[in-house]
Every structure is written in C-alpha cells, then in structure tokens.
C-alpha positions in Angstrom: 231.8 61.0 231.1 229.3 59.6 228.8 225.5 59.8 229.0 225.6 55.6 229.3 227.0 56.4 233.3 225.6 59.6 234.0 223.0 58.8 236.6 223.4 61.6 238.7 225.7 64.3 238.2 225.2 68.4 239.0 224.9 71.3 236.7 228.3 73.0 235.7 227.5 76.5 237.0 226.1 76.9 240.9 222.3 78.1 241.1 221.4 81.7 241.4 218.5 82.9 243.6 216.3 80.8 245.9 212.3 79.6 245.2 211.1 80.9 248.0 208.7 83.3 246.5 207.2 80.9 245.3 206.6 79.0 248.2 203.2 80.1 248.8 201.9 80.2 245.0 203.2 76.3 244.7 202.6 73.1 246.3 202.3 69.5 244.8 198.8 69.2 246.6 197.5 72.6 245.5 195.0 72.9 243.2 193.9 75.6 240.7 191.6 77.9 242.1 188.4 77.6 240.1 188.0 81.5 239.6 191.3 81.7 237.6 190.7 78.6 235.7 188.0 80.1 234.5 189.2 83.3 233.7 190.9 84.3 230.2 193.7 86.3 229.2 194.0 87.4 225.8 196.8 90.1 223.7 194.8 92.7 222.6 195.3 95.7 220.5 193.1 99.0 220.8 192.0 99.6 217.5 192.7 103.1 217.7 195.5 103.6 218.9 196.8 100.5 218.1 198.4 99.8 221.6 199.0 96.1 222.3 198.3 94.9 226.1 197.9 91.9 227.8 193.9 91.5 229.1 192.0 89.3 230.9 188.3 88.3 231.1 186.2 86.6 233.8 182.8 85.4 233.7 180.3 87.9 235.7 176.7 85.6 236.8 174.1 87.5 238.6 171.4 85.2 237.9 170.7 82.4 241.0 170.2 80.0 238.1 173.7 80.1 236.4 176.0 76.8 236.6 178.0 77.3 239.9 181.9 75.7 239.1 184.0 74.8 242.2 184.0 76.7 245.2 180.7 78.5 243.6 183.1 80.4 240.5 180.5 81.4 237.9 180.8 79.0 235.1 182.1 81.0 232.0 179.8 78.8 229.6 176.7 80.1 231.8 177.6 84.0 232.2 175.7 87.0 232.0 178.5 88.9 231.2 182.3 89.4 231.0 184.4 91.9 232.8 187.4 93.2 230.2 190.4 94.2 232.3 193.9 95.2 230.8 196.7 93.2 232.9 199.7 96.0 231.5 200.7 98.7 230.1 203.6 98.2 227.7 205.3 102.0 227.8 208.9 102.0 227.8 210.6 101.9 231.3 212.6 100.0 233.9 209.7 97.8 234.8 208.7 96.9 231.5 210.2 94.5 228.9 210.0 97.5 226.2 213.1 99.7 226.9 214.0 101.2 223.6 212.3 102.6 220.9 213.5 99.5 218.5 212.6 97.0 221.3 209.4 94.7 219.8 207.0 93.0 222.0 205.3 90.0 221.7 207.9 88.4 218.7 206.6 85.7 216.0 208.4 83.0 217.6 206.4 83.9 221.1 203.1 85.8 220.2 201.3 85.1 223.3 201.3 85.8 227.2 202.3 82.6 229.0 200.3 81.7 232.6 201.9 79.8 234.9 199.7 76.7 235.8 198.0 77.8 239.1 197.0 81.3 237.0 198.9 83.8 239.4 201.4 84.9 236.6 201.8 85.3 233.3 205.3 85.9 231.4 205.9 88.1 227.9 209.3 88.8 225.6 210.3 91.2 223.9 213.0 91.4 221.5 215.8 94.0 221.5 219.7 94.5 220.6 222.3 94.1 222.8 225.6 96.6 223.2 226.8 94.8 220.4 223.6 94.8 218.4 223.1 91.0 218.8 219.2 90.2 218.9 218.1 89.5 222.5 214.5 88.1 224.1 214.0 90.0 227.3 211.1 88.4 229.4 208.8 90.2 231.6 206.7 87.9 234.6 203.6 89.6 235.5 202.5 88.9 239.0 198.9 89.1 239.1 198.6 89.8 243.1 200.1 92.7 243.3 200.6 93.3 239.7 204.4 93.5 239.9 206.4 93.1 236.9 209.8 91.0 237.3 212.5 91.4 234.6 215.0 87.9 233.6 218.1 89.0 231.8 218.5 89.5 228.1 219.3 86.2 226.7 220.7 86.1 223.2 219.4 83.7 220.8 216.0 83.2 223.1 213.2 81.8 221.6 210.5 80.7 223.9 209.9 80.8 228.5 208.3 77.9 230.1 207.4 78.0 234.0 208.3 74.8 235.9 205.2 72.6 237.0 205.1 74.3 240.2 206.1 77.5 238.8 209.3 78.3 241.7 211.5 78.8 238.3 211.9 80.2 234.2 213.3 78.0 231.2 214.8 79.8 228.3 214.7 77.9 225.4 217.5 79.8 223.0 219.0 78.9 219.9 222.6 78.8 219.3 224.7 80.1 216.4 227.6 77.4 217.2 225.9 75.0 219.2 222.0 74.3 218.3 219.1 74.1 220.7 220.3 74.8 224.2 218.3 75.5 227.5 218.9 77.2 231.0 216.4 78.1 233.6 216.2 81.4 236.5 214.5 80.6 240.1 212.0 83.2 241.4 212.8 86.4 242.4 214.1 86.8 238.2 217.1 88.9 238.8 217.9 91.0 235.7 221.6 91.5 236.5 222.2 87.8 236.4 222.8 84.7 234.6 220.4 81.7 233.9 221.6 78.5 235.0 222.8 76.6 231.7 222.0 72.9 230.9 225.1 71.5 230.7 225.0 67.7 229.6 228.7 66.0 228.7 229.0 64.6 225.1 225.9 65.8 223.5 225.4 68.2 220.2 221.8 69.4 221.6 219.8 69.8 224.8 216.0 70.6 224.1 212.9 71.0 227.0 210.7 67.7 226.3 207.8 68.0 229.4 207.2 69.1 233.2 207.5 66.6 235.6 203.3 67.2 237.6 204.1 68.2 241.2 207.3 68.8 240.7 209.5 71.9 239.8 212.0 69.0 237.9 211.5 69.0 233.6 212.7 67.0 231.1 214.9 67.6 228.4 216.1 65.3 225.0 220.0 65.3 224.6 221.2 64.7 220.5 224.0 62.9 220.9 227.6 62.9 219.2 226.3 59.5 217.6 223.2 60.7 216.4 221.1 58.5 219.4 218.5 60.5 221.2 218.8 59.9 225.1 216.3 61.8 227.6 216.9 62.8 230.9 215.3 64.9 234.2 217.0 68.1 235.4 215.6 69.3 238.9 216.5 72.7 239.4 215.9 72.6 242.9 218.6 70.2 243.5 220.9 71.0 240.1 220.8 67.2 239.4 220.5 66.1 236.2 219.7 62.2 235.6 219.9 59.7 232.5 216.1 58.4 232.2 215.8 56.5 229.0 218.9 55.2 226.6 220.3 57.3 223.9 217.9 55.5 220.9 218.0 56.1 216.8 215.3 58.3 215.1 213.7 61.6 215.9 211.5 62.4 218.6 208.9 64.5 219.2 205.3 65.2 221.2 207.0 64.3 224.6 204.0 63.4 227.0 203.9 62.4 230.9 201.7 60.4 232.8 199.6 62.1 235.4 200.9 59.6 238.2 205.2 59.5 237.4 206.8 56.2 235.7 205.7 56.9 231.8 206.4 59.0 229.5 205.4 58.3 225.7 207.1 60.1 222.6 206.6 60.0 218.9 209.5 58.3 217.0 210.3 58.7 213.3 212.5 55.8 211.9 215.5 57.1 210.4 216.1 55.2 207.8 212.1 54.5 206.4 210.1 57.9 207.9 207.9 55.3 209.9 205.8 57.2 212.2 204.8 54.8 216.1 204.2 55.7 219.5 207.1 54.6 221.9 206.8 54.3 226.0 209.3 54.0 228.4 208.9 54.1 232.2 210.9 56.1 234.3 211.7 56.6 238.2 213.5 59.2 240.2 214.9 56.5 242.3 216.1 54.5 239.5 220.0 54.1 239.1 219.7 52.2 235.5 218.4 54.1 232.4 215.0 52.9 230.5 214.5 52.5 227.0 212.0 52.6 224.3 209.1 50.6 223.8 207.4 50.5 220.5 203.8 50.3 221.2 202.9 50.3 217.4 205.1 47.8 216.0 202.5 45.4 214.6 200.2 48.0 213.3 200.3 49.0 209.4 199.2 52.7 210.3 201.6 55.9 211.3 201.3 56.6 214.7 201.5 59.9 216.2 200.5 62.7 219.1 200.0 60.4 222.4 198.2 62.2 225.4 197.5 61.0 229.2 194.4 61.1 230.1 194.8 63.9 233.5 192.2 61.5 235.4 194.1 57.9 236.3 191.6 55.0 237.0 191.1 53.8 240.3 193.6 50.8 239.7 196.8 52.8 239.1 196.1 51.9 235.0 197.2 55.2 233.1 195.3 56.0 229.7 197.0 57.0 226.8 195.5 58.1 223.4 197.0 58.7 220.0 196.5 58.4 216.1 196.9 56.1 213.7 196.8 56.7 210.4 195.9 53.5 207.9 199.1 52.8 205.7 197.3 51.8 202.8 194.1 54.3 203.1 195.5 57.4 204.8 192.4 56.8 207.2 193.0 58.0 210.5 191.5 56.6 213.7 192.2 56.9 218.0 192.7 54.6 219.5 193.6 53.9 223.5 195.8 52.0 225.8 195.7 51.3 229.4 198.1 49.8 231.7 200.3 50.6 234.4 203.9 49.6 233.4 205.5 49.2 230.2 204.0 46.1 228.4 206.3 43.6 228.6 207.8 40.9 226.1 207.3 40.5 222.5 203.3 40.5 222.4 202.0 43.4 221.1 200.0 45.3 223.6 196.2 45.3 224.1 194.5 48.8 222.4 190.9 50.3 221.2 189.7 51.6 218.5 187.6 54.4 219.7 186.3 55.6 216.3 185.7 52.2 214.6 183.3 51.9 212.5 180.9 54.3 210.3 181.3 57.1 212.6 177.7 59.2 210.9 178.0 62.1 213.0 181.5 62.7 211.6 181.8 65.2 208.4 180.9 63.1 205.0 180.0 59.9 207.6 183.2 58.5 208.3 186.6 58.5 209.0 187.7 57.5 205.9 189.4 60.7 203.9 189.1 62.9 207.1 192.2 64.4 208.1 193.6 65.4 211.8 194.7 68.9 212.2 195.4 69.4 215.8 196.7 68.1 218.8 194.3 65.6 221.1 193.4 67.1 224.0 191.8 65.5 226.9 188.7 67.1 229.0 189.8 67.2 233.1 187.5 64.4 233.5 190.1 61.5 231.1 186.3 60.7 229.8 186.5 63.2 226.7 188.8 63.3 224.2 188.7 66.1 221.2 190.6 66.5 218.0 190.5 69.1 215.2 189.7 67.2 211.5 188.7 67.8 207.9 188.8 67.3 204.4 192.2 67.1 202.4 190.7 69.7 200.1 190.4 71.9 203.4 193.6 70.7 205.0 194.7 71.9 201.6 193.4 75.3 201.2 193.5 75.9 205.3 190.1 75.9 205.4 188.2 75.8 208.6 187.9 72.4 210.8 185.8 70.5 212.8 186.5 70.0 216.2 185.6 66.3 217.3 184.4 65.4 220.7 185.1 61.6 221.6 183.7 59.6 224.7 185.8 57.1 225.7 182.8 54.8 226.7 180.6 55.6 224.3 183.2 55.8 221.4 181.6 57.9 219.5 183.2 60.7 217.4 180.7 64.3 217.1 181.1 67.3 216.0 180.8 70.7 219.0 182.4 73.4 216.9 182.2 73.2 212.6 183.0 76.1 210.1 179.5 77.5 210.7 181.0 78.6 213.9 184.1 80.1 213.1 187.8 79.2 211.9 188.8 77.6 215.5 192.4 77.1 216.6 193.7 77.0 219.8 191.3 74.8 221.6 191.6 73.5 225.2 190.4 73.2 228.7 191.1 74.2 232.0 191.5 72.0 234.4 189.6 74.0 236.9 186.1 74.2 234.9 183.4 72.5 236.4 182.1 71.1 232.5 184.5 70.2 229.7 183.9 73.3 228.1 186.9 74.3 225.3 188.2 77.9 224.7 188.4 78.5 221.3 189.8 81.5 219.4 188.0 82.1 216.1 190.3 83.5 213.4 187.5 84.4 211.2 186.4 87.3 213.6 189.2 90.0 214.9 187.5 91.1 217.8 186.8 94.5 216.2 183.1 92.7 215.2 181.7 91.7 218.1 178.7 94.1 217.4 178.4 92.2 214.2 177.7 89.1 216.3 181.3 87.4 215.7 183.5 86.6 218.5 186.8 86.1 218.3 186.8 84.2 221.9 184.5 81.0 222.1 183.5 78.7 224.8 182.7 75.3 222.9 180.7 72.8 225.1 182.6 69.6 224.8 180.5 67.0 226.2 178.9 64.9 222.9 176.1 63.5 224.7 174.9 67.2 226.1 173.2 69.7 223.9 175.3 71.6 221.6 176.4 75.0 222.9 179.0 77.9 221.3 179.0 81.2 223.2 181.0 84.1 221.9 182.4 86.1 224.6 181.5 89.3 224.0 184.2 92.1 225.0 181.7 95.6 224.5 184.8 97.3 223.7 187.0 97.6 220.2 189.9 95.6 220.7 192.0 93.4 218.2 191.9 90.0 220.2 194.9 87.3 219.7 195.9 83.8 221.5 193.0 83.8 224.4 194.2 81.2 226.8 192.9 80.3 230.0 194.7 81.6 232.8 194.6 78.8 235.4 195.2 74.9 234.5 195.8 75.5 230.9 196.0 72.3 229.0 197.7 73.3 226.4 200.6 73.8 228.6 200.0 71.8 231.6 198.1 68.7 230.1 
C-alpha cells in the first residue's frame, strides 16, 4: 500500500491500556488553571550534596495591592515571595526511574522535566542498560495530585517523551540502529510490563513527531519516504488511525507549526538542490479523504524564510495569524513579517504579508535591523498581540555572547528591547498561557542559582509588553540550589504554543 492511497488505515499492533485516567485531567474545553500556569518547575541540584530533584516554585502575594491573575492567582511578576518545593526524590527503587547504581537521570539528549499542558504532570528519563547491556531511556510521569510516580517501559534507543495535547497518552521518540527515527506512544495508566504502540506507516524509511493536534489527543508525524519525498500525516491514538494529510513533497522539513483553530499547518522547507530556505502552508482536515500539498508562501521574496508561529489568539473573522523570518538575500538583514488568512491562498499571486520591523527600528541594538542576527525561536504572548525574538550581533552570535530579547507589537510594529546582556545570558524564554500579563520566564545562564545572595537569579520573569514599563525580577529561591531548565508548569509555550 502506498502513502498516495493511505487515507485511513490502523496501527499494525492493537492498543494497550485505556485513557481513562485521564479523563478528568483533559478535556478540549478545559482550560489551564491560572495557579499552575503560573507556577515554575525547575531541576535543581543541592549544592552540598549534590542531589539532583525536580522543584517547583509558586508566587506567594500577601499584599491587597499585588496584580491578581485569573481566578485571583498571585501574579508571579507581582510577588512578595516564592515558595521552593522539591517535586521528588530520585533514590533508587521500584517507584523511581533510577534503579541501578549505573542508571543516569536526567540524560543530555533530555535534561529537563517535561509538564504536560494543563500542569498536573511532569515526565523525566533516565538512562540505563538492559539484560543485554543495550542503552535504555526509562521514563518516570510524576502525578502532581497525589504525587504518584508512573513507570513506561525501557525503550531502547529512546531519546525524547512528549504528552499528547490532552495529555490521555506518552510518545517515545527513539532512534534506531537499522531503521532511523521511529516513534510509538503508551495511554495512561503507563504500564511498565508492556509495549508502546509502534508507528507503523507502509513504504517509508522514517517516521518523526512533527506537532499536537490542540484539543485533541491525535499528533502529527513526517514520513521519509523510499523516494526521498516528505509526506505528513495524523495518527490518533485514541482511535489507532493514521491518515495521509499533505503529499509526499521534495526538500527537508522542519519547525512544524499548527493553527490554533485546525485546517493549517506551516513548515519550513529547505530546497534540495539550491539550500533555499521559505515558509510552506498546507491546509488540512480530519474529514478530508484527499491529501493536501505544499504551498510556498515565500516564493517571490529574495530573503530565506524560516521559524513560522500561530498567533494562539485567532481574530474574530476565523483569519489565523502567522509569523516568521526573512532574512534579505543580498544583506543578511533579517525582518518579521506576518500573514493573515483563513485558507490556503489560492492561485499564482503571491500572498498579501507585513513587515512588522520595517524601517529604522532605534530602539533595536545599534538602531536597526540591519547586521542583527536571530538566535531563538519566535514566540507569541497568549494575547496573538506580542511577538518576541532573541537577536544580536554576528560578533556575539559568534562568540555566544549574550542576546537581546525583542518584544514586537503587532499594531504598533515596533521592535524593543525587555531583557539585554545587562540582565543576564537569557535562554529559554516563553509564556504561559495562563498568566494574566505577557510576562516571559527566562533562565539566566550567567547566574547558577548558588548566587542568589549575590543578587543574580538564575530564574527571570521578563515583562513582555513594549509599551509598559520595563520590569526583570529574579526569583529569588533563599536556599543553595544549582537551578537548570525552569519552565512553567501549566500552558507552556514552548511546548504547547
């Protein structure tokens, strides 16, 4: 059977387990509760005894004047204080993803503790040896409730866990020897004793996770070919269908991104044969029996195209927003710009798009875009009215110097500066969707947490808005802890954009 006909076919092995744990976590309607969105979890390592745990931090107000968020949750820009609380305790045993003496937590490829989007779990790996000493990732899910740890199966070859959208099941991302990038997924309960449910697709060299469909437990993955062509297509694991969404198409693809609202889905394509960098749409439907392809928004442009994000907020007439780079062919100058439609443009006529940094752009480092370069992936505040982006020099780009993070209103198009390398070396920054401000959580790598006396912070809240007042607040931890990868726990945007 070839991918050309597959519309609708079911997953080679049956599925194990049921989602009805996660029944009353999920829910396509249910939003994040403002308490955990604003709540941060961080791997930290006591600096004495140099055990590594997983912590979290929420925002403690006792004054009647601090910023209420949703539901009256203290606004973590506007706190008095921070409560520190470690989430685990990584000793070897049954219940914990370090059961041997050689097993290592927390591995390079995965140096962080995932949250699932609503904030009520958080998953970990740990790498070990099977019977026959083959390297296995063993992944722990922490259930913040009742602070139950549930154990997936050793899975050679496993380099990175995703929760579905609604967070009822686990992807594994593995590598394998033989046969490349492969994926398979677990529903909730994890049971340790059994098998993940493979991705099987007929005819292709590859199958690699590309985006979560929002409200849905269903993901999408890209399938290499036999021929080379890269075809992408929607596995629900609810169901165990698997369907053909856009034609099998030439180039590489990355920086898979969905629409809020389903029907598009936007990709960056390199040209195989000249390197050419654009931005490519297709639309997409679960009721569709005919494949998509490609659209090349960038076609007509002389610039390199890359890293397209929905805005999370659509407009009141159905039009989605999407933003990307362009980088000038013959300067190297980069700029963003936006579209905004509802469908796929259609015919031969390039699409309609802004330049939203135009112009002189003063505020920017050294007055203009010109020379500047982007560093990090755009990320949109909850509101689809912000837009920020990481930038710098060459010479720092270069020599990995510290960047500026850039805050653009849509309306107002307008690039400034919230967070420079007076403030620390940021990386990592994005929002929840659950604060009541566009306020970014940065970690500073300049500071290792060990300083906070000393007045560094290695955890940052960064107000975002570039018409308010400009606002960094280190979140202080009052204890001696080595802090790494401080996320937010609820509506993560890195994650769940």
């Amino acid at each position: 059977m070839s991918l050309r006909t597959l519309t609708a076919i079911t997953l080679a092995t049956a599925l194990g387990g049921c989602a009805s744990a996660g029944v009353e976590l999920s829910g396509g309607d249910m939003g994040v509760d403002p308490v955990l969105g604003q709540t941060i979890i961080f791997v930290g390592t006591d600096s004495t005894t140099l055990e590594t745990n997983i912590y979290q931090v929420q925002a403690v107000s006792t004054a009647d004047s601090a910023t209420a968020g949703l539901d009256g949750a203290p606004a973590a820009l506007d706190a008095d204080d921070f409560d520190v609380t470690p989430l685990t305790d990584f000793l070897i045993g049954p219940e914990s993803p370090v059961q041997d003496d050689g097993d290592g937590l927390l591995p390079a490829y995965a140096p962080f503790a995932l949250p699932n989007r609503l904030g009520t779990r958080v998953a970990v790996i740990a790498t070990g040896m099977d019977v026959d000493q083959v390297p296995i990732g063993r992944t722990a899910v922490l259930d913040l409730a009742t602070r139950g740890m549930d154990l997936a199966p050793d899975v050679p070859g496993l380099r990175a866990v995703r929760f579905t959208w609604l967070g009822d099941h686990l992807l594994f991302e593995t590598d394998d020897p033989d046969l490349g990038p492969q994926l398979s997924f677990m529903a909730f309960p994890l049971d340790a004793e059994a098998e993940p449910t493979p991705v099987l697709v007929p005819e292709v060299q590859t199958v690699e996770f590309a985006g979560l469909v929002p409200g849905t437990n269903t993901f999408l993955v890209t399938a290499v070919q036999y021929d080379g062509l890269t075809a992408v297509l929607s596995v629900d694991p609810d169901t165990a269908e698997v369907r053909l969404l856009v034609e099998g198409a030439p180039g590489s693809f990355t920086d898979f991104a969905l629409a809020p609202q389903p029907g598009l889905l936007s990709a960056t394509r390199r040209a195989p044969d000249t390197g050419r960098r654009d931005i490519v749409v297709a639309g997409w439907s679960d009721g569709d029996t005919a494949p998509s392809t490609w659209t090349v928004m960038t076609a007509a442009l002389d610039s390199s195209c890359f890293d397209s994000a929905w805005s999370p907020a659509p407009l009141e007439d159905e039009d989605q927003r999407l933003a990307y780079i362009c980088e000038d062919s013959f300067t190297g100058r980069p700029d963003l710009l936006l579209w905004e439609g509802a469908a796929v443009p259609a015919g031969s006529t390039a699409p309609d798009m802004e330049v939203l940094t135009g112009g002189a752009q003063t505020a920017v480092p050294d007055g203009s875009m010109d020379g500047l370069v982007v560093r990090s992936r755009l990320q949109w505040d909850p509101s689809g009215r912000i837009v920020v982006f990481g930038g710098s020099s060459a010479d720092d780009a270069f020599n990995s110097e510290a960047m500026t993070l850039l805050a653009v209103d849509i309306d107002e198009q307008r690039a400034v500066p919230v967070y420079d390398g007076d403030d620390g070396i940021a990386d990592l920054a994005h929002f929840s969707s659950a604060a009541p401000d566009p306020v970014l959580l940065v970690w500073d790598r300049s500071s290792s947490g060990v300083a906070d006396s000393a007045g560094r912070h290695a955890i940052q809240l960064v107000a975002a808005d570039p018409s308010g007042s400009r606002t960094v607040r280190g979140v202080s931890l009052g204890q001696d802890l080595l802090v790494a990868y401080p996320l937010f726990l609820g509506g993560n945007s890195l994650f769940y954009p």
